[in-house]
N, C-alpha and C positions, 0 to 999 in steps of 0.2 A: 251903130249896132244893127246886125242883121235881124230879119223881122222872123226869121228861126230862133232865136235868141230872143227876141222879146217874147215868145209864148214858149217859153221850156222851162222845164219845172226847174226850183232852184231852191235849197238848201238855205235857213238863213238862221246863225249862227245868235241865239239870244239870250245877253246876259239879263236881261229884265229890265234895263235900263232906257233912257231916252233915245241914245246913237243906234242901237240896233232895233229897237222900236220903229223907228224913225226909218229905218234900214230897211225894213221889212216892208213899211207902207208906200215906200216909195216903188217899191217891186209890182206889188200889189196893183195898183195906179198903175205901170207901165206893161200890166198883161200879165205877167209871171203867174206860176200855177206854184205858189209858196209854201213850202213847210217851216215850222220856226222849230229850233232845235235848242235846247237848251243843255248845257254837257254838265255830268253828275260828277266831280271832279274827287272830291271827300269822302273818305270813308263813313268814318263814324258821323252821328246825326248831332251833335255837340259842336262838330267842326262844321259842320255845315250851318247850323245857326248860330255860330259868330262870323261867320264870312261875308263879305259881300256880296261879288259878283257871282256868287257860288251857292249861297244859300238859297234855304227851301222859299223864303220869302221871296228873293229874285225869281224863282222859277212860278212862282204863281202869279207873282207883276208881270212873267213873260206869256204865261197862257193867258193870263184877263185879255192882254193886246193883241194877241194870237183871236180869242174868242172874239173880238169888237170886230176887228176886219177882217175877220171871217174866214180862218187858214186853219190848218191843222198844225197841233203845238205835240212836241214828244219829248223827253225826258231820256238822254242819252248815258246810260252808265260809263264810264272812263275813266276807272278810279287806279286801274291798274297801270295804265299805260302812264297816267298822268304822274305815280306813284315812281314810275320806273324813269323816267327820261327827263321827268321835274326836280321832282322832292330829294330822291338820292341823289345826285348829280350836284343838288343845292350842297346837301352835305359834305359832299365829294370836296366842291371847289372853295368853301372853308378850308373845308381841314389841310387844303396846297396852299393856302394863304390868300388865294381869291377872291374875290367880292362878286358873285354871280349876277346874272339878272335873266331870273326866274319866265319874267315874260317872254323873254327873246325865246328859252326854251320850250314857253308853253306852245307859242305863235307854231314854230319852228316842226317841231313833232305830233303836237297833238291838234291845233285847230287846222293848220295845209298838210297835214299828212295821216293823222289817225281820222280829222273830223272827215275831209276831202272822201276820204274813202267809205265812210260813212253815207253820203251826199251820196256816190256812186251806186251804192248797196239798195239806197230807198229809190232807186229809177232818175235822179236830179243833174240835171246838165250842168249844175255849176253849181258853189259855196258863198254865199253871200255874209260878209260884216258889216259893222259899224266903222269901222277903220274912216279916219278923213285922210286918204290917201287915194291917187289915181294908178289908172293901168291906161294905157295905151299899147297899141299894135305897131310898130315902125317897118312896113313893108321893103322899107331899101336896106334896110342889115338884116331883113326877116327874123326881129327879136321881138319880146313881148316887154315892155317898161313899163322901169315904178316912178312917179312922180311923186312928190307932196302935194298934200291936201293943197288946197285955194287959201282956207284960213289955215296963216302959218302957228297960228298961235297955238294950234290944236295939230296942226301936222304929227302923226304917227307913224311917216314910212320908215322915223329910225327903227322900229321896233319890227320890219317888216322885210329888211336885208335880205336874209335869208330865202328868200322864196323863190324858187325853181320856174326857169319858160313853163314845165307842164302846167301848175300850180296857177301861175297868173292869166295862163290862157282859159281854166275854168272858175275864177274869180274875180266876184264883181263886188267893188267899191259904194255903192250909190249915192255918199256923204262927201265923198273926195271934191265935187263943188257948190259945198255948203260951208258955212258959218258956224258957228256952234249955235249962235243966237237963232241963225234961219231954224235950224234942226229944233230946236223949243219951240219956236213961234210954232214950227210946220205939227210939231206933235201936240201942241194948244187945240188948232186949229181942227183936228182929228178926234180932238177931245178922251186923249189916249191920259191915262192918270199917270204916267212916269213925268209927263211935260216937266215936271220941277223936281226932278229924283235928282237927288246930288251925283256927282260923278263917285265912284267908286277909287281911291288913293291909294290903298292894302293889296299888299298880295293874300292871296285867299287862304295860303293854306297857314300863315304869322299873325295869331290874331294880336289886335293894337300893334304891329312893324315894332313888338318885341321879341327881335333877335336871338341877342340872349336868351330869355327864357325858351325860348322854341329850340335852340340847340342845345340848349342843356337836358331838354325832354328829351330828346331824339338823339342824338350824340352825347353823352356825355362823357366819352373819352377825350373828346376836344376840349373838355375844361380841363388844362394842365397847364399852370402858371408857369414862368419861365422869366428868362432878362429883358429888359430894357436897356439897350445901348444907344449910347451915341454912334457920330458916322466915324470915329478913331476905335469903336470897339469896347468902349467902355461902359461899362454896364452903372448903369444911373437910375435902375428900379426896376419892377418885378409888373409884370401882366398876370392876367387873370386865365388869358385864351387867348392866340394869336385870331380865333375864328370871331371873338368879338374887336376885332379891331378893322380899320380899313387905310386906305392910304389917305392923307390927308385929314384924317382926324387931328382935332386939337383939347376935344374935351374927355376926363372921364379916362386920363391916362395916370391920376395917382403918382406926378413925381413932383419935385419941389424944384423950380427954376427962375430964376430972373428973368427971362425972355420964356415968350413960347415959344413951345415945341411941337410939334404936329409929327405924324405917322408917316416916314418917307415909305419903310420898307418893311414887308412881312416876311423871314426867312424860316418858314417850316419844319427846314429839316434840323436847323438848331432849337428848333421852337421861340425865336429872339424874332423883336421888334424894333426897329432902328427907328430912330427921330432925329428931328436936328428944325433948324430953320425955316419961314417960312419958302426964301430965295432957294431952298434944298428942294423944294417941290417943283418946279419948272424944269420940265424937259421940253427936246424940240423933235425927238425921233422916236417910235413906237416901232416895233415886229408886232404883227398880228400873223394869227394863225387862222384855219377852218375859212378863210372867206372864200365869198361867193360873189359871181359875178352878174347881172344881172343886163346893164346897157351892152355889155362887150362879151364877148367870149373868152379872152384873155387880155392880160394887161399890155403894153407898149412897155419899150423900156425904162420911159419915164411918163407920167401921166400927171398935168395940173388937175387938180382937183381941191372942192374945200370939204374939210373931213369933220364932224362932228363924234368928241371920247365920249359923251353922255348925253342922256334925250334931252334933260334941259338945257342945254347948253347951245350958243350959237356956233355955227361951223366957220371954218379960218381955213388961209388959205395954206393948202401943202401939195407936197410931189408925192405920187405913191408911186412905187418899186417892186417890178413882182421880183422875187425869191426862189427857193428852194420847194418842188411838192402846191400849197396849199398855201402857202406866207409869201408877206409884202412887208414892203417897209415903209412908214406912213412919215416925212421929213415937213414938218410946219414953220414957215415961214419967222412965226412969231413962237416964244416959249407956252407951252400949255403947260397948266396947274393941276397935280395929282392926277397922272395920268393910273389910270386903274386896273394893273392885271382883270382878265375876267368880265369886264367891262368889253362891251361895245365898241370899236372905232367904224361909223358908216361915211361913207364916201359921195358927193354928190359934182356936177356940172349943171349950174342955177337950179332950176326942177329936177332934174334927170338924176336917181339913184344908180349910180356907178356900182357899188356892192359895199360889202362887208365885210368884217372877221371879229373874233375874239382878239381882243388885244391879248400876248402874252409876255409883252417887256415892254418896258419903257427905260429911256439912256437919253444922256445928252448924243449928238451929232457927232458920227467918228469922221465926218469928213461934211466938207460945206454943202451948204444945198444949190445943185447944181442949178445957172441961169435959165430961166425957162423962155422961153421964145416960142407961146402956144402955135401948132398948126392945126390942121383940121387931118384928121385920120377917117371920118366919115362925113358926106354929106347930106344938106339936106335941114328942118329944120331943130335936127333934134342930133346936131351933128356933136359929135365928141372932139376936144382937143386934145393933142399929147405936147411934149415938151423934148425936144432937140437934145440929148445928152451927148 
């Protein structure tokens, strides 16, 4: 890091918690001239004192830490943007049979692109999180890269796909090689009161990650019962809302069966729910749409890569395929389990984040996965491999 970047003011993103805390002091310590910003995300004050990482409570754990080390703390309203590109959207991708994830949106629109411009607005050469994820510079493809954190166990770059060269060139990680445990000892050690705040689990705006009742508040034209079919068509029970269901469910579906039965597929436009078997759940090829590219500018014709469909889940090895526009086609080796419209597929090479998309299908394989015989398409030590097709 240039010693112009170690004394430029910088933007630090505070949910009131330990990582960004922690975020913030380490800035601090390396010369930065810090503001700590905390985003007003919730309208009403009801909703803001059930939430988490959102509430009035957070935001005052974020000024105490703000006031200890000695920075300016400010309270950013965001309630509309957040309202417009989160919350409806959330609704949206229900009511198509989707299963959203809320963060990818928030990250995506509102903390690198409404917050970023914010940062700009108060004089701040860059936007600082909690995030345990790295950025690095690769001068020989002159691109900006995402890496995973050091501790994998906390790695967040799945949630971080999305972000644009502008975006990572004013974005600084500080936690990307830390532990979770360094980051408590280091905020102990600071005598910062978040040291032992629990992580925050909840999306902010679903108090208790009840669902259901949160779109029956807000949609409640989404509650319209409809079939239960098996995979011949035949209808075996009645749903309550295609939007309370997901793929891969097996509970809380109210039909009477000698085996279980899980949730293959959510069809909208009939308003029906297909089920069937566990073995019904494994595919080994996805279409994603909207992704983005991050290591490379465009994809190879065929690219090894190991692909992660959700944040907790380990990534396996597959081919991606770029497509038509904006889509790829993501081919894994091994069968994956409920793969999830709406859902995430992000893409990596060991550390190095390749990019992303919304999954928008999931199928078995219309054709085999072609032999991969990796070469090197760039080098260096952050070199990319493709695959021979």
């Amino acid at each position: 890091m240039s010693t112009a970047q170690e004394h430029g003011r910088v933007l630090v993103a505070m949910s009131g918690g330990v990582d960004s805390s922690v975020a913030a002091a380490i800035l601090v310590e390396q010369g930065y001239e810090v503001i700590g910003a905390t985003m007003c995300l919730l309208r009403s004050p009801s909703e803001r004192a059930a939430s988490g990482c959102c509430s009035i409570e957070a935001a005052e754990d974020a000024r105490r830490v703000a006031d200890k080390l000695g920075f300016r703390h400010v309270v950013l309203p965001m309630q509309d943007v957040f309202a417009r590109v989160v919350i409806e959207d959330f609704i949206e991708e229900y009511s198509r049979g989707h299963t959203p994830n809320p963060c990818l949106r928030c990250n995506r629109f509102v903390k690198f692109d409404e917050l970023l411009e914010r940062a700009r607005s108060l004089g701040a050469d860059h936007l600082a999180t909690g995030h345990y994820a790295r950025i690095r510079h690769d001068p020989e493809r002159g691109r900006w890269l995402l890496l995973q954190g050091v501790d994998k166990s906390k790695d967040q770059s799945y949630a971080l796909y999305m972000m644009t060269q502008a975006q990572l060139e004013r974005t600084l990680f500080p936690l990307g090689g830390f532990t979770k445990q360094e980051t408590r000892r280091r905020a102990a050690d600071l005598g910062l009161g978040v040291a032992d705040k629990p992580d925050s689990q909840e999306i902010c705006f679903v108090p208790d990650r009840n669902y259901p009742a949160f779109l029956r508040q807000v949609a409640p034209e989404l509650v319209r019962a409809g079939p239960i079919a098996d995979p011949s068509g035949k209808v075996i029970g009645q749903h309550r809302g295609i939007a309370f269901y997901t793929v891969g469910q097996r509970k809380r579906l109210g039909i009477s069966s000698g085996e279980p039965r899980y949730v293959l597929r959510l069809d909208p436009e009939n308003n029906m729910i297909v089920v069937g078997d566990e073995k019904d759940l494994y595919s080994t090829t996805l279409v994603a749409k909207d992704v983005n590219l991050i290591a490379t500018e465009r994809l190879p014709q065929a690219l090894a890569v190991t692909a992660k469909i959700r944040y907790n889940t380990r990534d396996s090895a597959a081919t991606v395929r770029p497509l038509s526009g904006d889509m790829a086609e993501v081919v894994f080796e091994q069968p994956q389990r409920a793969i999830t419209p709406g859902q995430a597929v992000v893409l990596y090479q060991g550390d190095i984040l390749v990019g992303g998309g919304t999954i928008a299908d999931a199928r078995e394989a219309e054709r085999a996965l072609v032999s991969c015989e990796p070469r090197a398409v760039s080098n260096g030590p952050l070199a990319l491999t493709a695959c021979d097709s």
